[in-house]
C-alpha positions in Angstrom: -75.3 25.8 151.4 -71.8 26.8 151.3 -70.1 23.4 150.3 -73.1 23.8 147.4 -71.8 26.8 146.4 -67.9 26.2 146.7 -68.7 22.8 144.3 -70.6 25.4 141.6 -67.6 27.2 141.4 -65.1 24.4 141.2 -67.0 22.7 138.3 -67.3 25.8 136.1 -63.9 26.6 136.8 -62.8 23.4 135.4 -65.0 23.7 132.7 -63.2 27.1 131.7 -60.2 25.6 132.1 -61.1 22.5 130.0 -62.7 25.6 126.9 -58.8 26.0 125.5 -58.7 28.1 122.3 -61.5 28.4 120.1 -60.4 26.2 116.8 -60.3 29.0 114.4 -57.8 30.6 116.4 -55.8 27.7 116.9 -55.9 27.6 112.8 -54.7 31.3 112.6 -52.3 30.2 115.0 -50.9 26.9 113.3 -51.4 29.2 109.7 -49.1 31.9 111.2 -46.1 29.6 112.8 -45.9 28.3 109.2 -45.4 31.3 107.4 -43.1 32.4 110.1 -40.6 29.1 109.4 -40.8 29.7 106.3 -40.0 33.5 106.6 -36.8 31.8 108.7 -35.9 30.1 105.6 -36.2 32.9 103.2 -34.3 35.1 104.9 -31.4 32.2 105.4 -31.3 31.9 102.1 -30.7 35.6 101.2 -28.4 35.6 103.6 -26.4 32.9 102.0 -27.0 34.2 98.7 -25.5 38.0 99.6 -22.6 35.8 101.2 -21.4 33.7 98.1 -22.1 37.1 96.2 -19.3 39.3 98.5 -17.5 36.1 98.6 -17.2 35.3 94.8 -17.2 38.9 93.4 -15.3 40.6 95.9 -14.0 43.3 93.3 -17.2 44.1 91.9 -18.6 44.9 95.1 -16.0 46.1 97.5 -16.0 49.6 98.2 -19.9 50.2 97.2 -22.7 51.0 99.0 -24.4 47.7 98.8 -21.6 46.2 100.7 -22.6 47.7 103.4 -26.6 48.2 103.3 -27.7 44.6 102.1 -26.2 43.1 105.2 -27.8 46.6 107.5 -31.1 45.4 105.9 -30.7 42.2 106.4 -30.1 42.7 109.9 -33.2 44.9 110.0 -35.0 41.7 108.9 -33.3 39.2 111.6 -34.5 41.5 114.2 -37.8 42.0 112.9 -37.9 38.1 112.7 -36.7 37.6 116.4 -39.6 39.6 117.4 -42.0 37.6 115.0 -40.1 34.4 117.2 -40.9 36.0 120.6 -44.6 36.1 119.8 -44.7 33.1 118.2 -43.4 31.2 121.4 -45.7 32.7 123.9 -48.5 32.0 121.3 -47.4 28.0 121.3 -47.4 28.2 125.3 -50.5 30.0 125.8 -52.4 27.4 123.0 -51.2 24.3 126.2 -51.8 26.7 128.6 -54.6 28.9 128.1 -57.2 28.0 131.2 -54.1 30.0 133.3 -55.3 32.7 132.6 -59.1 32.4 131.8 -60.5 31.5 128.5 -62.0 35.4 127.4 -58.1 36.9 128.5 -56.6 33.6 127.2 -58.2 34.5 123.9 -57.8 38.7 124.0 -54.2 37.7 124.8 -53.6 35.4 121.8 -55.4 37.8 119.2 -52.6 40.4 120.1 -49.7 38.4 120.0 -51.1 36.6 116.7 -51.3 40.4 115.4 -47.8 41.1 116.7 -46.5 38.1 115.0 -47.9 38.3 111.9 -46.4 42.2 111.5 -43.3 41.6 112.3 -42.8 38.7 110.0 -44.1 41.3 107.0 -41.4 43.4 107.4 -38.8 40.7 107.9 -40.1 39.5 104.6 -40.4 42.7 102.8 -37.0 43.8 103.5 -35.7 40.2 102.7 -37.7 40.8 99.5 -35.7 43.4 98.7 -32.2 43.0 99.0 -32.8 39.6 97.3 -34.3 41.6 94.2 -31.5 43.9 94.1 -29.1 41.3 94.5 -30.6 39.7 91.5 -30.3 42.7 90.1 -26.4 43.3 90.2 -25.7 40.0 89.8 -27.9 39.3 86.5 -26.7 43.1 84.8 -23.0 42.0 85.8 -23.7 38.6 84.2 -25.5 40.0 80.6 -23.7 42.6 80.6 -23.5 43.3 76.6 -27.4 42.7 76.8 -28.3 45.5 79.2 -26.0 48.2 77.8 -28.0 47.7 74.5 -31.3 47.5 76.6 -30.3 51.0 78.2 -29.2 52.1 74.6 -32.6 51.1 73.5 -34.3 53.3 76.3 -32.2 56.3 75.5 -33.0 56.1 71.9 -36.9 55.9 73.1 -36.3 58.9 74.7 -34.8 61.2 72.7 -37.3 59.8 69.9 -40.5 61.3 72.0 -41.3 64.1 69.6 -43.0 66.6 72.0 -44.3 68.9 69.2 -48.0 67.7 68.6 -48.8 67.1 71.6 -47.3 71.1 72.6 -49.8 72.2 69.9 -52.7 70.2 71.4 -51.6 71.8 74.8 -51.3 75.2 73.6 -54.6 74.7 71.2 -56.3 73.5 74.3 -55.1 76.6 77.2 -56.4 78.5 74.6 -59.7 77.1 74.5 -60.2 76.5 77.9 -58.5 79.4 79.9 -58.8 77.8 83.3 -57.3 74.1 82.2 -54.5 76.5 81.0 -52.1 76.2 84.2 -52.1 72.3 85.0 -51.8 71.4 81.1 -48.8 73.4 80.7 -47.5 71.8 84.3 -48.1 68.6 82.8 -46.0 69.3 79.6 -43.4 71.1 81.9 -43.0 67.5 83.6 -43.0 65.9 80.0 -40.3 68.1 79.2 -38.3 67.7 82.5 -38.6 64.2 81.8 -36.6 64.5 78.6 -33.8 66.1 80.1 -33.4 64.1 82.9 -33.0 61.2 80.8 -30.5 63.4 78.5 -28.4 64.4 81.3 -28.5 60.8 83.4 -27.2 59.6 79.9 -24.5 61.8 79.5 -23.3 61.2 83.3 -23.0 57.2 82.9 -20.8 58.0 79.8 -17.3 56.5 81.6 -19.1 53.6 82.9 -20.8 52.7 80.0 -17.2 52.9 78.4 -15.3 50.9 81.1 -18.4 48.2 80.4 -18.0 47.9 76.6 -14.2 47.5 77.4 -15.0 44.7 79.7 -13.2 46.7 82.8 -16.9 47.4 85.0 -16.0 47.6 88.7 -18.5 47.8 91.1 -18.7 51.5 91.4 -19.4 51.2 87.3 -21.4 48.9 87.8 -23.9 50.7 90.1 -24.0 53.4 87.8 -25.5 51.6 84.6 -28.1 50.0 87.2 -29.3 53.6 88.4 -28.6 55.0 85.0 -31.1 52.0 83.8 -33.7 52.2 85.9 -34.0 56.0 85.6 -34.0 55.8 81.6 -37.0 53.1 82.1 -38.6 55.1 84.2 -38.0 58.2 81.7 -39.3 56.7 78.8 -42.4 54.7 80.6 -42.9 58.2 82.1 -42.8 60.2 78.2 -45.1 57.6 76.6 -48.0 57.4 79.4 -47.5 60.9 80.0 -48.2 62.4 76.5 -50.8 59.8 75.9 -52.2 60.9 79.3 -52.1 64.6 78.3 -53.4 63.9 74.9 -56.4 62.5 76.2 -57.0 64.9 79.1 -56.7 67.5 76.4 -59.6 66.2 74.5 -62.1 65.6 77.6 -62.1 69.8 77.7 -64.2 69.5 74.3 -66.8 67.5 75.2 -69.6 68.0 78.1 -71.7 64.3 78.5 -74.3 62.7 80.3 -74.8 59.1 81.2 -78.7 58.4 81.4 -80.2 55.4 83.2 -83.1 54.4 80.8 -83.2 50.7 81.3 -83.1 48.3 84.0 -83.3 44.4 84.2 -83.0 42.7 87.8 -82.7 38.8 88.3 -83.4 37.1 90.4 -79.9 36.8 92.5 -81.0 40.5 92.8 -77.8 41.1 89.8 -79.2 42.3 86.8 -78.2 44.6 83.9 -78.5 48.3 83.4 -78.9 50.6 80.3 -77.4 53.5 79.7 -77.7 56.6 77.1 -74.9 58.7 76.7 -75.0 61.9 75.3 -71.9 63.6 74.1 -71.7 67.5 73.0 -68.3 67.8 71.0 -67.2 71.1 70.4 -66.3 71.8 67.5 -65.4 75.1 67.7 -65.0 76.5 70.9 -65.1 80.4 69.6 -68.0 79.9 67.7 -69.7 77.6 69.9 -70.1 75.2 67.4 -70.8 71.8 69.4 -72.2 68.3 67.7 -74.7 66.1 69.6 -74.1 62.2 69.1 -76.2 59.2 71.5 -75.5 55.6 72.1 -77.4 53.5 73.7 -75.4 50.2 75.6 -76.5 47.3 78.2 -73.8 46.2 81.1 -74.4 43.6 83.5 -74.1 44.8 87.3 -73.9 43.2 90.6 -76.1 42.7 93.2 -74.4 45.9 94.9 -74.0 48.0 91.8 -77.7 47.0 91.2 -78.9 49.0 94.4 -77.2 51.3 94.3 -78.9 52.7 90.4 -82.4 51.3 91.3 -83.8 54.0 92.5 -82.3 56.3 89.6 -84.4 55.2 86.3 -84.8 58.4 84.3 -81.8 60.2 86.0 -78.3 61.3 84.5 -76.5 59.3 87.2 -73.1 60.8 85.9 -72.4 64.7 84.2 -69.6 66.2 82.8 -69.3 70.0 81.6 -67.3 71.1 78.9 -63.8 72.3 80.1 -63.3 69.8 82.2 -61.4 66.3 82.7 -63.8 62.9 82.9 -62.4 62.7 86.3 -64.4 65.8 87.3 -67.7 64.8 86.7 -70.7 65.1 88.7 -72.2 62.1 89.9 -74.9 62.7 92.1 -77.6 61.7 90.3 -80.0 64.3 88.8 -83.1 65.0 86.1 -81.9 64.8 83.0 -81.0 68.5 81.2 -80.7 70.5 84.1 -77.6 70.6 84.4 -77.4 73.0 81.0 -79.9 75.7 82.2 -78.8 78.7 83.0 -79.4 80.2 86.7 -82.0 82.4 87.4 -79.6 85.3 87.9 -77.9 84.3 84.6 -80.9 84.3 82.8 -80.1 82.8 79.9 -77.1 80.7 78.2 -76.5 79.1 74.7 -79.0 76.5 75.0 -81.6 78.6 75.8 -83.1 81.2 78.2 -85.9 81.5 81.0 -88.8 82.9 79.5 -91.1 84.9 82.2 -93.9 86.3 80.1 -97.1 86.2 82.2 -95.3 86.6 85.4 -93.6 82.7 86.1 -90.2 81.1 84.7 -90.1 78.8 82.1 -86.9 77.5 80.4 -87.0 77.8 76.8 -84.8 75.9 74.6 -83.3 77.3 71.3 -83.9 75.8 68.6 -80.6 74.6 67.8 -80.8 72.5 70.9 -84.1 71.1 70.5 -82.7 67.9 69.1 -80.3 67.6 72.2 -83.5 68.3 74.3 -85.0 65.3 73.2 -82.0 62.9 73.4 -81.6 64.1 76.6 -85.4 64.1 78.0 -87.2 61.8 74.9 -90.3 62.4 73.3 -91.9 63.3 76.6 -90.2 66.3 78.1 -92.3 68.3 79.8 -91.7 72.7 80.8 -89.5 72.8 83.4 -90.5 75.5 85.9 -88.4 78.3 87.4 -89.3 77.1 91.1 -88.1 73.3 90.2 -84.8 74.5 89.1 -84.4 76.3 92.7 -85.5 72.9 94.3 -83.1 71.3 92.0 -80.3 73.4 92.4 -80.8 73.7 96.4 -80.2 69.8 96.2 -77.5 69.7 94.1 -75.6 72.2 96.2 -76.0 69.8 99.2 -74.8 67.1 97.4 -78.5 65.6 97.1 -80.5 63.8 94.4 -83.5 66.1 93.3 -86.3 64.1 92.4 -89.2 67.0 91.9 -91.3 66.1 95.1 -92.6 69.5 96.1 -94.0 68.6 99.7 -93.4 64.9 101.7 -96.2 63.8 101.0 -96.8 64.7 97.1 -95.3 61.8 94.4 -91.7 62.7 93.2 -91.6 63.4 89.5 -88.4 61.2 88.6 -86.9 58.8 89.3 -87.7 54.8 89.4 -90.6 56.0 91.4 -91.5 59.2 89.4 -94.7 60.1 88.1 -92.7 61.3 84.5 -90.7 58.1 84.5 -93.7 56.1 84.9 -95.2 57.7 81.6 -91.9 58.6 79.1 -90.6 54.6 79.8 -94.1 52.8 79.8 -91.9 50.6 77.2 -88.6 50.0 78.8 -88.2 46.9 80.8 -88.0 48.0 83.9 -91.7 49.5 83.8 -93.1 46.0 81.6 -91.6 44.0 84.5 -93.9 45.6 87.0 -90.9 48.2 88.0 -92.8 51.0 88.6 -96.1 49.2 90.0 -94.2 49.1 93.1 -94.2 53.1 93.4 -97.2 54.3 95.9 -98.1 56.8 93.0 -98.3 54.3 89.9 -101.9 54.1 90.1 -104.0 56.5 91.6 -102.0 56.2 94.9 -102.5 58.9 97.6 -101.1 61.6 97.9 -100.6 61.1 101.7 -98.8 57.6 100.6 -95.2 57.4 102.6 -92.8 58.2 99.7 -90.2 55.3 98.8 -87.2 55.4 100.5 -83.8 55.1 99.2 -81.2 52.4 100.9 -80.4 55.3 103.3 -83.6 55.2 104.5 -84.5 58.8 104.2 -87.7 59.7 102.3 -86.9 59.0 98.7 -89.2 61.7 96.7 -87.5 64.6 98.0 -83.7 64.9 97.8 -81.4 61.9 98.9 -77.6 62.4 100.2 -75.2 60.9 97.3 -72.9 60.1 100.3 -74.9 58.1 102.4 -75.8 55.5 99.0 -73.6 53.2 96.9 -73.6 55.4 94.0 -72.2 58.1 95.8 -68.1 58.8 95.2 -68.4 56.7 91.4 -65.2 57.9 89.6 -65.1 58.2 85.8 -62.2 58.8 82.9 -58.5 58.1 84.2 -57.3 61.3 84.8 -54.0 61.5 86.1 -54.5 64.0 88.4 -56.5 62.6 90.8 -54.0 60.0 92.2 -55.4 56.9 91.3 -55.9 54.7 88.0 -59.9 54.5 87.0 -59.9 51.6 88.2 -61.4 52.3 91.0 -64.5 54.5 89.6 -67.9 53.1 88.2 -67.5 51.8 84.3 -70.2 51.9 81.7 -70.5 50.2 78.8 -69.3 46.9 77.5 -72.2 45.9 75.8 -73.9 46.0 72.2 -75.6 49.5 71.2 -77.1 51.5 69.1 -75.0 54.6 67.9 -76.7 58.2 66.7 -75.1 59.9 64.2 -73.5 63.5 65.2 -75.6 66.4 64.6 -74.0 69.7 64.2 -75.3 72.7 65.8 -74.3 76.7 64.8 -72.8 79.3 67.2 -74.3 80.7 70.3 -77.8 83.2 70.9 -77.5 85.6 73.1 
């Protein structure tokens, strides 16, 4: 029994000896100790480069600071790369030697040196990177000399010729308007204006070195001047024209409140498919007067599989909702029924587009008549009362950051929505519906009303209220506000497509 047992053990240790490295590690591994001779080579070549460079133009650069902190970075980078090395060599043993240690720790092992490796060699390569692009720098300015002090002149002139003076008007125009906007678009122009003398006074300070330059006597010291001097005027001027076309634009978002409205969809079958959207734009006109116009357009976009899922559940809704005084950056997009978003509360009672009525004892949003048009761009031809005690459920939702989709119980049939009893009936024609869409609901067809309610990719019951955080569509950005940090590249787009436009229609001054 024992010798049977002690010959188990000796052929599965040779076996886990025999495993080695899974391949796909051994390819990391082989990928990495590439990149790491070449990294070797890169930074050999800087090396050199910086060299000949100290060597070759010793006046321009002694006595500067880049005499002293390419080399330091370059040493940064050689020990960086001696730690890459180190990893690199254990990983090469442990690839012939890997049963030493058992495969499963063999393997653990290797996936933290591979991650050490690969690290390391980054920074050695990033800070190779940039002393060879400063290098280039100098060298290059030094070289087309003439050319770069008309380039700088060039970017001065741009400067100074960034009239500030319409776009202060639209600023000042704009506080006016919209009280609360009032402190970051004056901050913004602030910057513009810092901008401007910056550039003036960097300008100014280069003046002996841009003399010594055009008299063909540059030293180093010069020398570094005009390149900071440079790249602070191309900043400066990059930073005027973005910025007052940035500031133009966030100025204009105050005027208009919009809703995007998902009243079409088409899926293929790759589960991609295309989406249409209404938008509805109120443009005021005059703010004072609240004097707005109403215009519609109507456009198809293709969508991915993803951005497909994460809309089908939303037919009818405004998926996305900007007020009036606010950026496109700030809208709402937890998806919601279409117009509720412009009735007043309860406690307000009423607003300019309309008020709730309570004759006979229960609320009823009334519309004026002004905004009867918007109404039906908004809803269509099928709108229906909207009830004091659906607005609560609605704005209950909304304050959670939930979908309200006008299910009053679990088990009665949401009103909208893909699966919504309203959808079902105000787009009988769209193509989502004639495709079979809405046949999928429980409550199409004389479904029960103790029928298990769709639910949304989050799996929570879908008629009720569904978390905008725990679905794809939640976090989608819009506009490119410059305030939030990022470019709007990164949000949900809409558009791109043919579409109908609706002309403007203007509307007069508040009710109250």
């Amino acid at each position: 029994m024992n010798a049977r047992i002690t010959g188990v053990v000796f052929i599965a240790t040779a076996l886990v000896s025999c495993g080695g490295l899974p391949g796909s590690l051994k390819e990391d591994i082989a990928t990495e100790h590439m990149r790491f001779q070449q990294a070797e080579r890169q930074l050999k070549t800087a090396d050199d480069t910086i060299r000949d460079a100290f060597a070759q133009k010793k006046d321009l650069f002694e006595g500067t600071v880049v005499a002293n902190s390419w080399p330091g970075r370059l040493n940064s980078a050689r020990a960086a790369l001696e730690r890459a090395k180190s990893a690199d060599q254990e990983l090469a043993r442990l690839e012939k030697d890997s049963g030493r240690e058992g495969v499963e720790a063999a393997r653990r092992h290797a996936g933290i040196l591979l991650r050490e490796e690969r690290d390391a060699r980054t920074i050695a390569v990033r800070d190779t990177d940039s002393v060879q692009a400063d290098a280039r720098k100098w060298l290059d300015f030094d070289h087309d000399l003439p050319q770069n002090l008309a380039k700088m002149q060039r970017e001065y002139d741009a400067v100074r010729a960034a009239d500030l003076t319409d776009i202060t008007k639209t600023v000042l125009k704009a506080g006016q308007d919209w009280p609360a906007k009032k402190p970051d678009l004056d901050g913004r122009l602030a910057s513009l204006q810092m901008a401007r003398e910056a550039a003036e006074s960097q300008w100014k300070g280069a003046e002996p070195a841009r003399k010594a330059a055009a008299a063909g006597k540059v030293g180093g010291a010069a020398l570094a001047t005009l390149i900071q001097t440079d790249e602070a005027l191309a900043g400066d001027a990059n930073a005027l024209t973005s910025g007052v076309n940035q500031l133009r634009a966030n100025s204009g978002q105050l005027y208009d409140s919009w809703d995007k409205i998902l009243v079409d969809l088409d899926k293929n079958g790759d589960g991609s498919g295309r989406e249409k959207l209404k938008t509805v734009k109120t443009h005021y006109v005059d703010v004072a007067a609240k004097k707005t116009e109403v215009s519609s357009d109507e456009t198809w976009a293709e969508v991915s599989p993803a951005q497909f899922r994460a809309v089908e559940n939303d037919m009818g809704m405004t998926i996305a909702h900007k007020d009036a005084g606010m950026y496109d950056s700030e809208a709402h997009t937890t998806p919601q029924p279409p117009g509720f978003a412009y009735m007043a509360t309860p406690e307000q009672g009423r607003n300019q587009y309309g008020y709730w009525n309570n004759a006979g004892g229960g609320g009823v949003w009334t519309w004026l008549p002004e905004y009867l048009i918007m109404r039906q761009l908004l809803w269509g031809p099928g709108y229906r009362p909207i009830y004091i005690n659906e607005f609560n459920g609605y704005r209950s939702a909304m304050g959670s950051g939930r979908s309200y989709y006008g299910q009053e119980t679990p088990s009665a049939a949401p009103k909208y929505g893909s699966h919504g009893t309203f959808t079902g009936q105000s787009y009988a024609g769209s193509k989502y519906v004639q495709s079979g869409g809405f046949k999928g609901s429980a409550y199409s067809s004389g479904g029960s009303n103790t029928a298990t309610a769709p639910r949304s990719s989050s799996g929570s019951a879908f008629g009720g209220s569904r978390s905008s955080e725990s679905t794809p569509s939640a976090g989608r950005r819009f506009g490119g506000d410059s305030s939030s940090g990022s470019s709007p590249s990164a949000g949900r787009r809409f558009g791109g497509g043919g579409g109908s436009r609706m002309p403007s229609r203007s509307f007069g001054g508040r009710r109250r």
